[in-house]
C-alpha positions in Angstrom: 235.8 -157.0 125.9 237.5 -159.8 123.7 235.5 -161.5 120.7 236.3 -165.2 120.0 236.0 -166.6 116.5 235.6 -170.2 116.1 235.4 -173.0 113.1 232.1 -174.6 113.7 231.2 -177.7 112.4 228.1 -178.7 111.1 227.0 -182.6 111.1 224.2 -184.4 110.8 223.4 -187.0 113.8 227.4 -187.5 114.8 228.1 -183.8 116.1 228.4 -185.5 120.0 230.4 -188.2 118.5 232.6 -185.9 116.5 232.8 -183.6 119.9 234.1 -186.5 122.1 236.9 -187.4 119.6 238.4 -183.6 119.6 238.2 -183.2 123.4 239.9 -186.4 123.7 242.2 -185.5 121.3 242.5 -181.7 122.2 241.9 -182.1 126.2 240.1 -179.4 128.1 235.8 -179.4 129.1 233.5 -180.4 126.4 230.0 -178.6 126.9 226.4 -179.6 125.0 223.5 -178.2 124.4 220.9 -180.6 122.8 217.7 -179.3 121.1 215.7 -180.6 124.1 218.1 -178.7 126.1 217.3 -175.1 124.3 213.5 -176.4 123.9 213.9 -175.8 120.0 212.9 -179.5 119.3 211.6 -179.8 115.8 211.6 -183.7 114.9 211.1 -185.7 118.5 213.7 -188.2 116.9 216.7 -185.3 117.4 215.8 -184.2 120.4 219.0 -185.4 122.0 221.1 -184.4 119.1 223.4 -181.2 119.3 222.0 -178.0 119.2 225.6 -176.2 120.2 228.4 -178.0 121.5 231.9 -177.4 122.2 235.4 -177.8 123.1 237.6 -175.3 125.3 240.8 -176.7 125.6 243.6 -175.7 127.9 245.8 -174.3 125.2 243.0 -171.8 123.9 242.0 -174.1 121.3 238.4 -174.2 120.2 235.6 -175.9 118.0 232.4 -175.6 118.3 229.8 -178.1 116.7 225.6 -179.3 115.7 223.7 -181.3 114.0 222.1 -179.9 111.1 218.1 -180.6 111.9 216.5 -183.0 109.0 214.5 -180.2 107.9 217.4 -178.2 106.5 219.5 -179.6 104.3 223.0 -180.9 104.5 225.2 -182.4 102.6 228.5 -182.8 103.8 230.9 -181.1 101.0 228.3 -177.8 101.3 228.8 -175.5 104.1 230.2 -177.9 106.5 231.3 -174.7 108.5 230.3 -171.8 110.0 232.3 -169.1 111.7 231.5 -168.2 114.7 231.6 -164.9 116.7 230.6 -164.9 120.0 231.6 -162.2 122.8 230.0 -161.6 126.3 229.4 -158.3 125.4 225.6 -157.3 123.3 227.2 -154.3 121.8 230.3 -156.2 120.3 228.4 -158.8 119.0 225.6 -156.1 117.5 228.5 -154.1 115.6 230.0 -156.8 114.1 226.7 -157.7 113.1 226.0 -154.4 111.2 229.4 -154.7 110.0 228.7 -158.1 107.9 225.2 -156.8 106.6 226.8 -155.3 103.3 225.6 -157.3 100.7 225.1 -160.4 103.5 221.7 -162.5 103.2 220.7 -162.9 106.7 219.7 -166.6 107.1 218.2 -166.0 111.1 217.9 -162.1 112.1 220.2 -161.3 115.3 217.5 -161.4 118.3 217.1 -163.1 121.7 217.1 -167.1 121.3 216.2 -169.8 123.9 220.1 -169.9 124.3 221.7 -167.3 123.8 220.3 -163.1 124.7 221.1 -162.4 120.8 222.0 -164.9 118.0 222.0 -164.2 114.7 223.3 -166.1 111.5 224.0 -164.2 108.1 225.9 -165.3 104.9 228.3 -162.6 104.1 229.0 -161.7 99.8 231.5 -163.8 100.0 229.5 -167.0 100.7 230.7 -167.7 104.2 228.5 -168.2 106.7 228.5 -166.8 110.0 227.2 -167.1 113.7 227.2 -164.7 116.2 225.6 -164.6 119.7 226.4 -163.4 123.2 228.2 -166.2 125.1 226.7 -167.7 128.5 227.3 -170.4 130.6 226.4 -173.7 130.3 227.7 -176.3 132.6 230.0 -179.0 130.6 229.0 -182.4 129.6 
């Protein structure tokens, strides 16, 4: 199995907008998964906003993207990234998981989500924030 680690952005309300610009810019499928999508709508008014999104380009170049809900906070200079591991393999993902618990506080425990068989999201003792989740299909935007 391979495990792919991507910079994923975090915005709030221009995540599609941002998206659009780096497929154009990088090529390849763009793919987006709105709240509504994943049924994990919180405030109607974001519904449509991105839950998970992403560019796969050609070349092997990735980023992945999402609009920070207005219940959590954002600002723009503070964690405007996460890292993101995501393999097709449960195992992988689960041992890099228990790998990253030392000293981590775990912001959403690694379980089945309404996209994903296992997603989890920790911040390591470094302060860096992490994602990891099994990867599926979903069909490109």
């Amino acid at each position: 199995m391979t495990i792919d680690v991507t910079p994923h952005l975090n915005f709030r309300g221009s995540a599609r907008e941002a998206l659009e610009l780096y497929r154009d810019a990088l090529g390849g499928e763009l793919t987006i998964v709105t709240y509504r999508d994943a049924h994990a709508v919180q405030d109607p008014a974001e519904g449509d906003q991105v839950m998970w999104g992403q560019v796969a380009a050609p070349s092997g170049a990735r980023v992945m993207a999402y609009d920070v809900p207005s219940a959590l906070p954002h600002d723009a200079g503070t964690i405007p990234f996460f890292v993101s591991l995501r393999s097709a393999d449960a195992d992988e993902v689960s041992a890099a998981w228990a790998g990253l618990l030392d000293g981590a506080t775990v912001v959403q425990d690694l379980a089945p989500s309404g996209w994903s068989p296992l997603y989890g999201m920790l911040r390591d003792r470094f302060g860096v924030t992490w994602v990891l989740d099994v990867a599926v299909a979903y069909p490109s935007a």
